[in-house]
N, C-alpha and C positions, 0 to 999 in steps of 0.2 A: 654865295655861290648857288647854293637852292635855288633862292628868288629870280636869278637870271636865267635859271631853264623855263621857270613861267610865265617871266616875259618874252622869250623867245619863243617860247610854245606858242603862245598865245596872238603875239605879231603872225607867224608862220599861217593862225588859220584867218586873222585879219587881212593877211597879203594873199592868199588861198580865195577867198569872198573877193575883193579890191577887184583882185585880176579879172576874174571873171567875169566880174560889172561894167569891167574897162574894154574888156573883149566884147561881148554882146553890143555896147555903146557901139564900138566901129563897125560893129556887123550890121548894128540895126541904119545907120549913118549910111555905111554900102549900100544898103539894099538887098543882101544877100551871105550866104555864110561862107568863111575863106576854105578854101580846100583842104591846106594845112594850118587849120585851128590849134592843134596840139604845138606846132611850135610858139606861134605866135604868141600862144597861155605861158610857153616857158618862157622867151624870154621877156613877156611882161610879167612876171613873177619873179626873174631873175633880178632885172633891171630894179624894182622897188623893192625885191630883198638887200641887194648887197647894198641901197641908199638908206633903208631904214636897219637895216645889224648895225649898221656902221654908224649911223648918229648915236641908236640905241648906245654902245659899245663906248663913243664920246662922251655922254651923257651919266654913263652908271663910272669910267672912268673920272671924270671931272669931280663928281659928289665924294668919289673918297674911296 
């Protein structure tokens, strides 16, 4: 139980960095910065959270 809050911690500031790299990527790609940045971060942080909890969640579920 422990060990899984610091793989989730730890995913959380992985997907926290991801985002932001993926955002900047389609800004720099645009040409320019979207207006509402702050949604866009959520839901690409949403989007690769609920895909990597849930493998994660597969994963620690399957080994035992």
């Amino acid at each position: 139980m422990k060990l899984e809050i610091i793989y989730y911690t730890l995913m959380g500031i992985g997907l926290y960095f991801a985002s932001d790299w993926i955002l900047d990527r389609l800004e720099v790609s645009r040409g320019e910065r979207f207006k509402n940045r702050n949604i866009i971060f959520f839901v690409i942080i949403l989007i690769l959270a609920f895909l990597s909890f849930n493998f994660t969640k597969f994963v620690l579920l399957a080994a035992g």
